[in-house]
N, C-alpha and C positions, 0 to 999 in steps of 0.2 A: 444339135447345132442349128438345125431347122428352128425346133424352137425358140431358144434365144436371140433367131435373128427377129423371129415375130415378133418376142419383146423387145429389141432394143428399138425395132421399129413404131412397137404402140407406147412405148414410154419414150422414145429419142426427146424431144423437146423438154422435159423432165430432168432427165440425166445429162443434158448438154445445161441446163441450167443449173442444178448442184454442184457439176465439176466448173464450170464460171466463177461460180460463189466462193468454191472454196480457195479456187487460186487467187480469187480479188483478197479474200479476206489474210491469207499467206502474205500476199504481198503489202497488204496494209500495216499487218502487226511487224514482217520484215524491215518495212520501210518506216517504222515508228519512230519519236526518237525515243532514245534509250536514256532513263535518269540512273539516278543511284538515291535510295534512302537506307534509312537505319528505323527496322521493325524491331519492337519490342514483344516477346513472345513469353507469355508468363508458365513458369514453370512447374510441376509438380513430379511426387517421390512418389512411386507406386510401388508393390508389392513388397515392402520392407517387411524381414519377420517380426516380429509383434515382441519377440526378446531383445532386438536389438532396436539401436537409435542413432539420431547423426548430432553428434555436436560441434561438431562445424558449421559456420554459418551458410546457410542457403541462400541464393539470391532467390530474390522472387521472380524473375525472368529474364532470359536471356536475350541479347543484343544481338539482331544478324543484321548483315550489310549487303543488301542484294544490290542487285543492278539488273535493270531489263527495260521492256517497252512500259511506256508512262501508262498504256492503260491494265498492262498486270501488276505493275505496282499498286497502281491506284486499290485494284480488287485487292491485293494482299492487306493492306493496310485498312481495309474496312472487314477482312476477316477476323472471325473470332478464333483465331489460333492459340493453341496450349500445347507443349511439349514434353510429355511424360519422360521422366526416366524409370524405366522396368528395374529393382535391385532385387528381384525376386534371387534365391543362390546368394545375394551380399554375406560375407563372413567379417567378423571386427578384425579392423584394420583401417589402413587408410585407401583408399580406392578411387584412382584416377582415370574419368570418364572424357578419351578424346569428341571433338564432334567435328564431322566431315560434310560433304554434300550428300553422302547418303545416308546423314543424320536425320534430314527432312523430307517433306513432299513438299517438291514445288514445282510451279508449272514450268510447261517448256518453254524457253525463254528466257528465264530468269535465271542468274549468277549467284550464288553465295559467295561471296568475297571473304565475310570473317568474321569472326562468334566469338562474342565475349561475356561472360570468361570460357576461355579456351585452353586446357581442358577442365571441365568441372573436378572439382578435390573434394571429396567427402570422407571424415572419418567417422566411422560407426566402432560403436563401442557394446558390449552386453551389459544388458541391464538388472534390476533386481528390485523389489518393493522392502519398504521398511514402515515400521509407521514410529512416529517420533513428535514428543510433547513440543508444547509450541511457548513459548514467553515472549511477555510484549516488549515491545520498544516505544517509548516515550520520547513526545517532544517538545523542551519549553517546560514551564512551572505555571501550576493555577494563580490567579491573581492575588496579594496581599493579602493575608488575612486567609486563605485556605490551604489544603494540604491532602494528597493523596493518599489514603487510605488503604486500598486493597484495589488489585484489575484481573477481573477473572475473563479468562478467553472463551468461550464456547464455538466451536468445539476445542478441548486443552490437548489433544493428541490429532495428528490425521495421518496419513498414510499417504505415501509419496513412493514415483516411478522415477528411477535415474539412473547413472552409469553407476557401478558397482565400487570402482575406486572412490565416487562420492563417497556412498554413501558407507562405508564401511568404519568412517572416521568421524560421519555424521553424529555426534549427539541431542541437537536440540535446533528449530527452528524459530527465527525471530520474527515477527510482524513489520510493516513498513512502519516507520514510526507513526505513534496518535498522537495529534495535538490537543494538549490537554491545557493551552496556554487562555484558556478561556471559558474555563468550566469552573461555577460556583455551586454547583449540583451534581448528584449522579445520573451518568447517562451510559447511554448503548449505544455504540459506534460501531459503524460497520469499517473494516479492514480488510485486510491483504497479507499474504506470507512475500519477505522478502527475498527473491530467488535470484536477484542478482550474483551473476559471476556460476549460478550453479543451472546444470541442466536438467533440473526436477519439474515433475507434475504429477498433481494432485490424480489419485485411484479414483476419486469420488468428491469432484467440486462440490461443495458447499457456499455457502456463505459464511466467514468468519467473524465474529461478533465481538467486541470490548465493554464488557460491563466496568466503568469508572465509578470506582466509588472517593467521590470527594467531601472533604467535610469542614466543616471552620474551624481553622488552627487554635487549639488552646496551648495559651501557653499562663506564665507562672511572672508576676510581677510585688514588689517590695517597695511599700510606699512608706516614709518615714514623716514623722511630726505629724503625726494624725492627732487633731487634739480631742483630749479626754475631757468629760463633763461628770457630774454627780445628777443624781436623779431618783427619786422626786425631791431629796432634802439636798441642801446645799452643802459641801463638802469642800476642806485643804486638799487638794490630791496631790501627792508626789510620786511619779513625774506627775507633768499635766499633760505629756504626750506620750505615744506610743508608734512602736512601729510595726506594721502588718506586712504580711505576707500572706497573696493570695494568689488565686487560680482560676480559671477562669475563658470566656470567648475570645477569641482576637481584637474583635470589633468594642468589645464591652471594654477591655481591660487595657489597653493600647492608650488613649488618653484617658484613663483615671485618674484626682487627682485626691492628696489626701483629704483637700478641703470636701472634696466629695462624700461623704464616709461622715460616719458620728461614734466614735467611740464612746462609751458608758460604763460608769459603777450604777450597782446600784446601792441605794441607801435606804428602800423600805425600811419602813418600823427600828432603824437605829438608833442607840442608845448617842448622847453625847459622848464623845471621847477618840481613843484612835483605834481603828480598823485595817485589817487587810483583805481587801476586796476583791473579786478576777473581775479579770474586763471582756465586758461585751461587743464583738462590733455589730452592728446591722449594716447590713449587705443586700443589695440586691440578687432577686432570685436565680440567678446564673452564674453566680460567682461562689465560689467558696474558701473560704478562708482557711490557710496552711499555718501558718503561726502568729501569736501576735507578742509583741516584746515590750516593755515583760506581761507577762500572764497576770501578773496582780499587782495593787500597787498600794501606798497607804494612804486613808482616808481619815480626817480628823475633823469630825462634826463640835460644833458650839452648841452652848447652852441657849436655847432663848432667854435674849434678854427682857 
């Protein structure tokens, strides 16, 4: 007892000053005024087992509505607050998380008024891996004159993490669509699987890749009255036309016209009189020729006179 009085007497000035302080500052924060805001505190899901998953949608943080003195608001709101939910134990189902005031730390002083959403709803479902081939989706048509070819995916299978009733009825996975409305060449596109509506993820991100193979449309055209000539000696031909059919580039063969074209007998070293001859077209080197009508025709050379 002795002692203690020694000290209160060699620290008295000390200790009448700290209990000063602390009743001013009591009476400061008491006498504060008191606001109300709305903290946003961002969420996250800890300890989930690694078989299970939530496909319900999560907010990313929680809305609380304090009220207290202006200046623990003030701090709260300049804090870096996160609020975990522990579902370590969660089993599938749907699992309804109330939250209360002894949901949080907060200081003394301050009111939780009300958290939203209130209570959080989470459904966790068990999962399962699969791996499943992938095909593209396509957007739009190459321009005039080309045409798509083959689109090979690399990689053409991947292997995907989701709820079990997915994937059970799962066969195949599509790409976001690729706009191909602008390719006059092959190219390599990078993509995306479309997981809309579903709750998959990829075992082993990659990059997904679109090899486009585009190539110029050929197509098949039939040009009539192509006129027939004799050649090198001058010749009667009946007909004196013909009509062709060929094959060919898009670009090449799109405005062809028969005046374009020479069709030919030939009449080397003939004898005067009549003949039946085939006819020749010359073509340029991109085109080939499918039929020409008729195939021969009759030739009647003169005598010189």
């Amino acid at each position: 007892m002795t002692g203690w009085l020694a000290s209160w007497g060699r620290h008295k000035l000390l200790k009448v000053l700290s209990l000063f302080l602390a009743v001013a500052l009591w009476f400061a924060v008491g006498g504060e005024e008191r606001i109300e805001t709305t903290l946003s505190v961002p969420l996250e899901i800890v300890n989930l087992d690694p078989q299970l998953m939530i496909t319900s949608e999560v907010p990313s943080g929680l809305q609380l509505r304090l009220a207290g003195p202006r200046s623990l608001i003030r701090t709260l709101t300049q804090s870096r607050l996160v609020h975990s939910v522990d579902l370590s134990g969660a089993k599938p189902g749907r699992l309804s998380l109330p939250f209360g005031p002894a949901s949080f730390t907060l200081p003394r002083g301050v009111t939780l008024l009300r958290v939203h959403p209130n209570p959080l709803t989470l459904t966790i479902v068990e999962t399962a891996v699969r791996t499943l081939p992938l095909q593209p989706a396509l957007a739009g048509a190459p321009p005039e004159g080309y045409e798509i070819k083959a689109v090979k995916l690399r990689p053409s299978f991947v292997s995907v993490k989701g709820p079990v009733e997915e994937l059970q009825d799962l066969k195949v996975l599509s790409t976001l669509p690729i706009d191909v409305s602008t390719l006059t060449a092959p190219a390599t596109l990078v993509t995306d699987l479309d997981l809309k509506n579903l709750h998959l993820t990829l075992t082993n991100p990659i990059p997904l890749l679109a090899e486009v193979t585009v190539v110029e449309k050929t197509i098949t055209r039939t040009l009539t009255g192509l006129p027939l000539s004799a050649q090198p000696l001058p010749a009667r031909l009946a007909p004196s036309q013909v009509t062709v059919t060929l094959e060919g580039p898009y670009r090449e063969l799109k405005d062809l016209k028969a005046a374009d074209l020479q069709a030919v007998v030939d009449t080397t070293a003939l004898k005067p009189g009549h003949h039946r001859l085939p006819v020749r077209v010359e073509l340029p080197p991109r085109l080939k020729l499918l039929k020409v009508t008729p195939a021969t025709v009759s030739a009647q050379l003169r005598r010189p006179s």
